[in-house]
PyMOL Python script that loads the backbone (N, CA, C, O; Angstrom):
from pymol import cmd

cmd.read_pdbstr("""\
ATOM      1  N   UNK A   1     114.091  97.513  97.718  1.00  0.00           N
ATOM      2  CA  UNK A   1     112.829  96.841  97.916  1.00  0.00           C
ATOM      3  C   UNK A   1     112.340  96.149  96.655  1.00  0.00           C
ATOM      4  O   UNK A   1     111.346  95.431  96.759  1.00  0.00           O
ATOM      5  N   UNK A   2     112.895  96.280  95.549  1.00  0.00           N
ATOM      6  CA  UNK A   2     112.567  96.070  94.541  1.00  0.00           C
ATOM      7  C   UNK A   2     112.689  94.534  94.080  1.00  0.00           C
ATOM      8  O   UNK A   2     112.007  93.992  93.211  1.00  0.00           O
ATOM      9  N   UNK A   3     113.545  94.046  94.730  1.00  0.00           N
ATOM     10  CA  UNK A   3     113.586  92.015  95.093  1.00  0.00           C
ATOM     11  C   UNK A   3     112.879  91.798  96.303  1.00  0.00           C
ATOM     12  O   UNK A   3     113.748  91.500  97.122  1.00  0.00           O
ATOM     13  N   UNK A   4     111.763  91.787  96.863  1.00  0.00           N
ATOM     14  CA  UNK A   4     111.151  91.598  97.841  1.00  0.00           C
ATOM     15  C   UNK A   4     110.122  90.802  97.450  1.00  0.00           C
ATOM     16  O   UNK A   4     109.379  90.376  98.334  1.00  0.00           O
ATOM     17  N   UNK A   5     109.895  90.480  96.208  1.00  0.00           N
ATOM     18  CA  UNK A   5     109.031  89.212  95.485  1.00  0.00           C
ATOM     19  C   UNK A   5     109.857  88.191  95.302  1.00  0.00           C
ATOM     20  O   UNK A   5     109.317  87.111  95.066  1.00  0.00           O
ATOM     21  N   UNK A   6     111.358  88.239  95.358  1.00  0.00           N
ATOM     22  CA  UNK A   6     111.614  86.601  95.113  1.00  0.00           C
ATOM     23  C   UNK A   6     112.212  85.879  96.527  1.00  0.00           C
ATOM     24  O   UNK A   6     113.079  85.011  96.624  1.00  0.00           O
ATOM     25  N   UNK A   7     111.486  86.505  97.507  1.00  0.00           N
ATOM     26  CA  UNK A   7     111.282  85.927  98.875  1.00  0.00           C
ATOM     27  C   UNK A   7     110.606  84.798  98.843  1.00  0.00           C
ATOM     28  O   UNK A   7     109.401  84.911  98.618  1.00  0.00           O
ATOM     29  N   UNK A   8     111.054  83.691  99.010  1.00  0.00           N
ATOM     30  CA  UNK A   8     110.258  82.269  98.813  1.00  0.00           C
ATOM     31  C   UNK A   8     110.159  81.822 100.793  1.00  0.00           C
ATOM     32  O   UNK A   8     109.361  80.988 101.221  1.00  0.00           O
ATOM     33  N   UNK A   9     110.993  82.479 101.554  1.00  0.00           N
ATOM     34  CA  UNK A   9     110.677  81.691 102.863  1.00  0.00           C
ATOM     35  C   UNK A   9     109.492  82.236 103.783  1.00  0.00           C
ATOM     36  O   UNK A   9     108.971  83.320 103.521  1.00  0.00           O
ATOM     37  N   UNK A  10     109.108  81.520 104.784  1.00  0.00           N
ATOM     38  CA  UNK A  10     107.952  82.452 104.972  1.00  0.00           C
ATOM     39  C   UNK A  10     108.308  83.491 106.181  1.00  0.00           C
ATOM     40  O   UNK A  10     109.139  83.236 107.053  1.00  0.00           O
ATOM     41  N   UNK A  11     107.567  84.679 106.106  1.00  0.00           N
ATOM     42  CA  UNK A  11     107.959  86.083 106.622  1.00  0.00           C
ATOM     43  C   UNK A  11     106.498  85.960 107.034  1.00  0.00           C
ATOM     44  O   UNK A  11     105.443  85.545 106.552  1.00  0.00           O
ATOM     45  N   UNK A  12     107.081  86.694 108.506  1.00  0.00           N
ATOM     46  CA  UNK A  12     106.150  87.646 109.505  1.00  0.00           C
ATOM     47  C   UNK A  12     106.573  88.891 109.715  1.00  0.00           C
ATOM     48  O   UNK A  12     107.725  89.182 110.036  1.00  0.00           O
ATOM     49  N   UNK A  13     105.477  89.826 109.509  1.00  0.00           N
ATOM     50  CA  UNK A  13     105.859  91.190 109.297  1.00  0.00           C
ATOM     51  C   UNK A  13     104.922  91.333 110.795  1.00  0.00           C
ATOM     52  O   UNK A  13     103.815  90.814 110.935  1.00  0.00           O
ATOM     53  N   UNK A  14     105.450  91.940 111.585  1.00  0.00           N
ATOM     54  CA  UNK A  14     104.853  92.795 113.198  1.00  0.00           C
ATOM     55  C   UNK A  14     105.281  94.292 113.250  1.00  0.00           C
ATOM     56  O   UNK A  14     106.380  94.838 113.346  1.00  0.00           O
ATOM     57  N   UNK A  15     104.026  94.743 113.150  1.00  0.00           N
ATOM     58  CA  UNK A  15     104.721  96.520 114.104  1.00  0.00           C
ATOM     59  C   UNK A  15     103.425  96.839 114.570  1.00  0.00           C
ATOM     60  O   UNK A  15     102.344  96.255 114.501  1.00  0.00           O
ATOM     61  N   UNK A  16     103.878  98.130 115.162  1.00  0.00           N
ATOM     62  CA  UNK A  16     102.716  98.469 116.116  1.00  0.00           C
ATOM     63  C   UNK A  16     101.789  99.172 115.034  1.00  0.00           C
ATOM     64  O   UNK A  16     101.925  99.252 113.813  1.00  0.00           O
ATOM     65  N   UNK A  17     100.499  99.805 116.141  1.00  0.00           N
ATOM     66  CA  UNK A  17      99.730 100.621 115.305  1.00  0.00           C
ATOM     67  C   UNK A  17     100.202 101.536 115.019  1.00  0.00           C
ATOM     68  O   UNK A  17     100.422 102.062 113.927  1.00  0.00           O
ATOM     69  N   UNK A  18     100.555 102.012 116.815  1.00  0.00           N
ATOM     70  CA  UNK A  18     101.448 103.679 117.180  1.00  0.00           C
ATOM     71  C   UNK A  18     102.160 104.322 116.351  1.00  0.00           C
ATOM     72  O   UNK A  18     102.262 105.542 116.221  1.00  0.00           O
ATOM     73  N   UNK A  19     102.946 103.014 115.455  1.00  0.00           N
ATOM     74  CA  UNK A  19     104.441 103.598 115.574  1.00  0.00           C
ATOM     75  C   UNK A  19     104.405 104.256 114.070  1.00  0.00           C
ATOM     76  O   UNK A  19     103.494 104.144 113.249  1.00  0.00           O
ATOM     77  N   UNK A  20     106.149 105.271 113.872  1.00  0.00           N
ATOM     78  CA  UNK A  20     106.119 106.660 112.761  1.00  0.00           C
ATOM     79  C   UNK A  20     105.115 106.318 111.744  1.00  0.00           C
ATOM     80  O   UNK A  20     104.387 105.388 112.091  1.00  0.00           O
ATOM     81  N   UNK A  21     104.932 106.694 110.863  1.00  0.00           N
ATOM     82  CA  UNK A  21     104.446 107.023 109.986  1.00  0.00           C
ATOM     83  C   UNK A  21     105.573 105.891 108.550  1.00  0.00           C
ATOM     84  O   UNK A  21     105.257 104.850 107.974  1.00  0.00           O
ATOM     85  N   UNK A  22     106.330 106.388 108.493  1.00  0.00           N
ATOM     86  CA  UNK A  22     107.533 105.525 107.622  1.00  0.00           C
ATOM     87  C   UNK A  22     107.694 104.166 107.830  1.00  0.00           C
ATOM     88  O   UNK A  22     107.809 103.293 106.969  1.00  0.00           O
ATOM     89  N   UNK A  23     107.693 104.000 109.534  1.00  0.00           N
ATOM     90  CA  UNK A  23     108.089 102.239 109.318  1.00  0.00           C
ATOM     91  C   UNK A  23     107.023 101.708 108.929  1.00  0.00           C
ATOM     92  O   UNK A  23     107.175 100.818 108.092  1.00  0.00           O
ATOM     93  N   UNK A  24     105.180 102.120 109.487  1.00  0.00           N
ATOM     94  CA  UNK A  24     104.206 101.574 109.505  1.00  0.00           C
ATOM     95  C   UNK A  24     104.536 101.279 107.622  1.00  0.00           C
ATOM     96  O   UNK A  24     104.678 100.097 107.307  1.00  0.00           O
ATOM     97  N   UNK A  25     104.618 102.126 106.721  1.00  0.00           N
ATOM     98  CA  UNK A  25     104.958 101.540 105.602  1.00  0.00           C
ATOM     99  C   UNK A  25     105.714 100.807 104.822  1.00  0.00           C
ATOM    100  O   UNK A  25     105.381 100.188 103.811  1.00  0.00           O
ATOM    101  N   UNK A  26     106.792 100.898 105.346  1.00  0.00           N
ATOM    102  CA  UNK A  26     107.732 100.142 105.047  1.00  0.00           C
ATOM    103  C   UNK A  26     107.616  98.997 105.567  1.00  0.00           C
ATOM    104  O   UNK A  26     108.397  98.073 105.340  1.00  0.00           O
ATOM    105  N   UNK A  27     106.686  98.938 106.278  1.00  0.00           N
ATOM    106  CA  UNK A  27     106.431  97.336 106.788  1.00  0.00           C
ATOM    107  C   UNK A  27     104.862  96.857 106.286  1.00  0.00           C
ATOM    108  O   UNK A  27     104.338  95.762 106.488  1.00  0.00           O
ATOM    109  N   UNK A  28     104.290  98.023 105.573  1.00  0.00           N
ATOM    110  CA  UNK A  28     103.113  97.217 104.707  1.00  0.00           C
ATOM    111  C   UNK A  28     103.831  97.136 103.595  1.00  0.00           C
ATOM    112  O   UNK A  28     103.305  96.218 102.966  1.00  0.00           O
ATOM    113  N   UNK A  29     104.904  97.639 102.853  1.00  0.00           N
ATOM    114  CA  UNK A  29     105.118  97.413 101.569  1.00  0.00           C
ATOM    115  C   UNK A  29     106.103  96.299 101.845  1.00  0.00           C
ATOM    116  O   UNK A  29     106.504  96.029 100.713  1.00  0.00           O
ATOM    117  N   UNK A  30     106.679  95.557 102.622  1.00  0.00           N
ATOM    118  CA  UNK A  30     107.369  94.241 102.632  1.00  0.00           C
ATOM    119  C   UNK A  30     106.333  93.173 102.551  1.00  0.00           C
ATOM    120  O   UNK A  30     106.591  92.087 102.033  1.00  0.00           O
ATOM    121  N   UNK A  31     104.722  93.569 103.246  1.00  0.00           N
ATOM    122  CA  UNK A  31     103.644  92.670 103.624  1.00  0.00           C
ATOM    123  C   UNK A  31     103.022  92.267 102.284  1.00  0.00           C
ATOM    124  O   UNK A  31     102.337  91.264 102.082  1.00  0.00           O
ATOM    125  N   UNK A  32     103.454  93.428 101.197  1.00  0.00           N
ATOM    126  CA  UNK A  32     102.455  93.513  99.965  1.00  0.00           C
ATOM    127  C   UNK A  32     103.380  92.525  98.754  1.00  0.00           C
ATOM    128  O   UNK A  32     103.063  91.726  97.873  1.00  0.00           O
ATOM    129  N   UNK A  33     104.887  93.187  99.372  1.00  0.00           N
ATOM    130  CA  UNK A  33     105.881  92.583  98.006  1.00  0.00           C
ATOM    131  C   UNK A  33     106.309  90.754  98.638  1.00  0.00           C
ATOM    132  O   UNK A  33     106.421  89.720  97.980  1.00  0.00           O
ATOM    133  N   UNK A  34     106.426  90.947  99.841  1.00  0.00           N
ATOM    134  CA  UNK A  34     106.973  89.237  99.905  1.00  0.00           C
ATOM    135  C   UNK A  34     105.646  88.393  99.788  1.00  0.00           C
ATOM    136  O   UNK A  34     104.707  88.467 100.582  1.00  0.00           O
ATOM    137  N   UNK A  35     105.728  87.357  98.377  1.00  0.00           N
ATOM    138  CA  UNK A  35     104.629  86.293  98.805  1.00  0.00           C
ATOM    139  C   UNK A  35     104.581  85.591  99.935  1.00  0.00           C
ATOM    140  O   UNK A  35     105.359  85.057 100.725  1.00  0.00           O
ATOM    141  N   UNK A  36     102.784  85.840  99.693  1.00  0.00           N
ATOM    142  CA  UNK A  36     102.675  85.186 100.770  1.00  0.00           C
ATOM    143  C   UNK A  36     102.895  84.940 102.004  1.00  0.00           C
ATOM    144  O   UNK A  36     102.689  83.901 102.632  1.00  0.00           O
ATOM    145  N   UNK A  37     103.702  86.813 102.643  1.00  0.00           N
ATOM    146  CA  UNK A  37     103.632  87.102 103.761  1.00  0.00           C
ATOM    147  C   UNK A  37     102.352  87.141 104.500  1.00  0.00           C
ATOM    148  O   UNK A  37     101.219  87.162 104.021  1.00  0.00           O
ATOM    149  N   UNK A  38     102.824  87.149 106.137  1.00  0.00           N
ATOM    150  CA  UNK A  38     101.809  87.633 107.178  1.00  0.00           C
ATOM    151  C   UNK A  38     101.950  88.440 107.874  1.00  0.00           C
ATOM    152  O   UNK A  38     102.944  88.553 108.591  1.00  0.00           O
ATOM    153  N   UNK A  39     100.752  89.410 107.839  1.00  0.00           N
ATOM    154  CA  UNK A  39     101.139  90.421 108.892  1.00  0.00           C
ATOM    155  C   UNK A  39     100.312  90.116 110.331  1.00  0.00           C
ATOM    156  O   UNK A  39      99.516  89.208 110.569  1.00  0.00           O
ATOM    157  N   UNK A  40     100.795  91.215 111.211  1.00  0.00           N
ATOM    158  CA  UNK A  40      99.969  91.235 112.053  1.00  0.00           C
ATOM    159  C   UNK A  40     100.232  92.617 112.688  1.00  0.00           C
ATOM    160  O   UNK A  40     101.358  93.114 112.654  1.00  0.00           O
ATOM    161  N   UNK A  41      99.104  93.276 113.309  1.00  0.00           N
ATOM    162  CA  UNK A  41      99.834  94.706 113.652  1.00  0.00           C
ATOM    163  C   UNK A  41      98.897  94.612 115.036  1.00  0.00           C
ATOM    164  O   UNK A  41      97.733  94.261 115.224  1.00  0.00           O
ATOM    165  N   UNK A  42     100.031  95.126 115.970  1.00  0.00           N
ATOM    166  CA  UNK A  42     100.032  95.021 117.349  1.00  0.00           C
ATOM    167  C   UNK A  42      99.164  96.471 117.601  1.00  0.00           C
ATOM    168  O   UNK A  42      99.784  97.512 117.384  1.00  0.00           O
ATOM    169  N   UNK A  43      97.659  96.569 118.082  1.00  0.00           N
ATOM    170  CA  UNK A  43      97.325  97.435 118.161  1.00  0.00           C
ATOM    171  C   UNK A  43      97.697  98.466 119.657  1.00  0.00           C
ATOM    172  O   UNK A  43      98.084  97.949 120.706  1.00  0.00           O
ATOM    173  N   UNK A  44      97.505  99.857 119.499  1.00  0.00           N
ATOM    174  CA  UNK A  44      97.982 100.648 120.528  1.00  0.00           C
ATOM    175  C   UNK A  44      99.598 100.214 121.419  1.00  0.00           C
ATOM    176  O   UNK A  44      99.956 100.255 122.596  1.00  0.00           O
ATOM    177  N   UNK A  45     100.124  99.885 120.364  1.00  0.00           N
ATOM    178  CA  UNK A  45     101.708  99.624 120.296  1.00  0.00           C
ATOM    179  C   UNK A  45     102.520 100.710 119.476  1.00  0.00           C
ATOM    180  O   UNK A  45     101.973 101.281 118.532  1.00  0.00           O
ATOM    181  N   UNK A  46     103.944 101.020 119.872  1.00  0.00           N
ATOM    182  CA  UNK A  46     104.949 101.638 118.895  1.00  0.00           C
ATOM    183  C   UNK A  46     105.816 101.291 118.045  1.00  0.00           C
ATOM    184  O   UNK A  46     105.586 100.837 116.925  1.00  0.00           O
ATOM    185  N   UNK A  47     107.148 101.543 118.675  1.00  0.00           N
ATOM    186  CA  UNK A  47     108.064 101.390 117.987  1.00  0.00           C
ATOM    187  C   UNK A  47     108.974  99.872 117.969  1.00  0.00           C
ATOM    188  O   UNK A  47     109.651  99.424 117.044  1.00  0.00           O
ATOM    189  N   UNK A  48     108.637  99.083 119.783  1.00  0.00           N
ATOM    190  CA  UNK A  48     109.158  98.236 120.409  1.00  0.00           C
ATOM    191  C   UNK A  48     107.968  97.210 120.581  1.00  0.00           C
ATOM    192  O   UNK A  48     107.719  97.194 121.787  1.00  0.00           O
ATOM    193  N   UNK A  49     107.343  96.573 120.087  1.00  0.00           N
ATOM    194  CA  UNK A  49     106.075  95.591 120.312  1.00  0.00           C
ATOM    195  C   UNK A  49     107.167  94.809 121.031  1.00  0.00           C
ATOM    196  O   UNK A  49     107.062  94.744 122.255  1.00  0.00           O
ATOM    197  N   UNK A  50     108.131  94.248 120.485  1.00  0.00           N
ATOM    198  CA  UNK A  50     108.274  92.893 121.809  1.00  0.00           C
ATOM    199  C   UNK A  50     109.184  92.951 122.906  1.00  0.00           C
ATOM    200  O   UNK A  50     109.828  92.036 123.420  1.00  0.00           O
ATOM    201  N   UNK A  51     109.118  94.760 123.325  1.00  0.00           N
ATOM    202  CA  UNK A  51     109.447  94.783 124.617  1.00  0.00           C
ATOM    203  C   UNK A  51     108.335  95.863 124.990  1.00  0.00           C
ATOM    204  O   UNK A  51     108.582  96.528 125.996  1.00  0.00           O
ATOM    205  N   UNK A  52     107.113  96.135 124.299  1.00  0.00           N
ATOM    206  CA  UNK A  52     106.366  96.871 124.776  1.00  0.00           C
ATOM    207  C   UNK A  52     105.302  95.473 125.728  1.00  0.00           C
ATOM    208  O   UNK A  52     105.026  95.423 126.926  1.00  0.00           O
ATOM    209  N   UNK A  53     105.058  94.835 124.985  1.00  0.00           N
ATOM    210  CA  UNK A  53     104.496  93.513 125.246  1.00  0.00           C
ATOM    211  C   UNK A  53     104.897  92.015 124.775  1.00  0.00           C
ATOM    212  O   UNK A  53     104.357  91.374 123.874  1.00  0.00           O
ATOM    213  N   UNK A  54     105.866  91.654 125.517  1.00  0.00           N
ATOM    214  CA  UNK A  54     106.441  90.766 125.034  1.00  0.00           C
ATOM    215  C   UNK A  54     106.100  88.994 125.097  1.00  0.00           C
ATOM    216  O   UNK A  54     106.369  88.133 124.258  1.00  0.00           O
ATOM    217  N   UNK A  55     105.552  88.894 126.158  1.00  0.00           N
ATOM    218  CA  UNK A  55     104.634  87.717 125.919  1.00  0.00           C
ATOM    219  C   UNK A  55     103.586  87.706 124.739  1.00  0.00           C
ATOM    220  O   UNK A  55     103.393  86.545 124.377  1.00  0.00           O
ATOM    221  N   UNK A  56     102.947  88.501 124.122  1.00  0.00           N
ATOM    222  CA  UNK A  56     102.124  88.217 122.890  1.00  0.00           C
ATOM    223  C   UNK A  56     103.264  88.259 121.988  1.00  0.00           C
ATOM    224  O   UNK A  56     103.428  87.283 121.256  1.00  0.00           O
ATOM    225  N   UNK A  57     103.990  89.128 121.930  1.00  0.00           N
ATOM    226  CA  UNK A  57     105.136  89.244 120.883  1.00  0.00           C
ATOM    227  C   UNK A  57     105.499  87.777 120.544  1.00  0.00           C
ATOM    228  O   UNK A  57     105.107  87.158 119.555  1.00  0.00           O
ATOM    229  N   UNK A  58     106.327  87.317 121.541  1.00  0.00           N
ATOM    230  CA  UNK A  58     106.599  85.952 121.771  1.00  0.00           C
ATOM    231  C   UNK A  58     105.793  84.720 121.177  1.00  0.00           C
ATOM    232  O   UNK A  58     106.285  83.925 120.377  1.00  0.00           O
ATOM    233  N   UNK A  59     104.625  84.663 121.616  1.00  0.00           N
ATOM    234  CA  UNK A  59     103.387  83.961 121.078  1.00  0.00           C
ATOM    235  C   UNK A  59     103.362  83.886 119.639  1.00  0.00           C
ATOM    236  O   UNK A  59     103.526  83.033 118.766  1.00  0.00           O
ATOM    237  N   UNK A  60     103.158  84.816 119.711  1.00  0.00           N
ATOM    238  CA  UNK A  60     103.055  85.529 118.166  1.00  0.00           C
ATOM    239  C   UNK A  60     103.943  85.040 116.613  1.00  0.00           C
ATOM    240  O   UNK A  60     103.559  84.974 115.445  1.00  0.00           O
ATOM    241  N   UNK A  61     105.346  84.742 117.313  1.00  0.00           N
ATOM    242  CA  UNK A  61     106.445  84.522 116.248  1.00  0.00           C
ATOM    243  C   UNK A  61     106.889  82.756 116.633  1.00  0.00           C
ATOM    244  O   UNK A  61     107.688  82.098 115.966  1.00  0.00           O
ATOM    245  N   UNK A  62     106.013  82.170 118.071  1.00  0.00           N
ATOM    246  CA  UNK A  62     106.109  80.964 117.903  1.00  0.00           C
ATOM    247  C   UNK A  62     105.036  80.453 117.199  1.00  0.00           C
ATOM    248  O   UNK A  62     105.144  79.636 116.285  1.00  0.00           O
ATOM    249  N   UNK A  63     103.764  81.029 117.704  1.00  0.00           N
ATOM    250  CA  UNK A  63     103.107  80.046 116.226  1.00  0.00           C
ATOM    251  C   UNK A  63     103.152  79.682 115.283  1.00  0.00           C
ATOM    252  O   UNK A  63     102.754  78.612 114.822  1.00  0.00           O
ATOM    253  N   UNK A  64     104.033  81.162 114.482  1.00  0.00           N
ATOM    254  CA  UNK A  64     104.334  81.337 113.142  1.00  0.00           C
ATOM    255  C   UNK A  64     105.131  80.451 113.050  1.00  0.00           C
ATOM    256  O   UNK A  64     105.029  79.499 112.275  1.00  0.00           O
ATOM    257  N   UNK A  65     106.172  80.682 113.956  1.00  0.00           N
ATOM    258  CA  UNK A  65     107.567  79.247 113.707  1.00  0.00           C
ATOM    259  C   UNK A  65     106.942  77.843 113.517  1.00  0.00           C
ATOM    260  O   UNK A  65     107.265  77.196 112.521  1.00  0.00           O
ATOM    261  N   UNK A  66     105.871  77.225 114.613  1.00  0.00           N
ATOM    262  CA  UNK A  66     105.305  76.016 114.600  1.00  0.00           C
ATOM    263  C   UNK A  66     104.860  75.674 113.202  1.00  0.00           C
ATOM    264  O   UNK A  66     105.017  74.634 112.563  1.00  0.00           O
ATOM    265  N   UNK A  67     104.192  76.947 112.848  1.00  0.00           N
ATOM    266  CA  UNK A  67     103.084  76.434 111.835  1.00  0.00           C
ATOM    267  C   UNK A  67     104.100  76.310 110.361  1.00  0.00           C
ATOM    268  O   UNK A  67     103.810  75.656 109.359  1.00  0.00           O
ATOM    269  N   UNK A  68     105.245  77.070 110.558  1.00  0.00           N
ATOM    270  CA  UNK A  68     106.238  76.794 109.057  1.00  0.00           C
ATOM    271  C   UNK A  68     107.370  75.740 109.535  1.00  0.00           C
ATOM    272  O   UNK A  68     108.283  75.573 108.726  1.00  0.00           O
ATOM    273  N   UNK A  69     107.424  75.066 110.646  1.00  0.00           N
ATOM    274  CA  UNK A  69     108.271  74.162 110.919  1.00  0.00           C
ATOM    275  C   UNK A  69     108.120  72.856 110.210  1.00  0.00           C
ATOM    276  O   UNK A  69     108.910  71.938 110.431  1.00  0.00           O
TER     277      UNK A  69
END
""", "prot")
cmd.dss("prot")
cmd.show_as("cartoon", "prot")
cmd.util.cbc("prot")
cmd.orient("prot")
């Protein structure tokens, strides 16, 4: 994790609220180290956001795509 600052492309970080304890961090500490990441956290979700709900999922990673296209 320790090169996770010389991430120059842009990153979307998604997980649920639900989910372990470990990923929920490991996915704020990618949110904290890559510039100028985005998060977004899928509330009363787990382990699977984009087959727990996959139309927002979906939504979700096309905007992002649009808006860095």
């Amino acid at each position: 994790m320790s090169r996770l600052g010389e991430i120059r492309a842009p990153t979307l970080v998604i997980y649920g609220s639900g989910d372990v304890r470990a990923l929920v961090g490991a996915s704020k500490c990618v949110a904290e180290r890559v510039p100028g990441a985005e998060v977004v956290v899928m509330e009363g979700l787990a382990h699977v956001p984009n087959m727990e709900r996959p139309d927002e999922f979906n939504r979700l990673v096309l905007d992002f795509l649009a808006k860095h296209s």
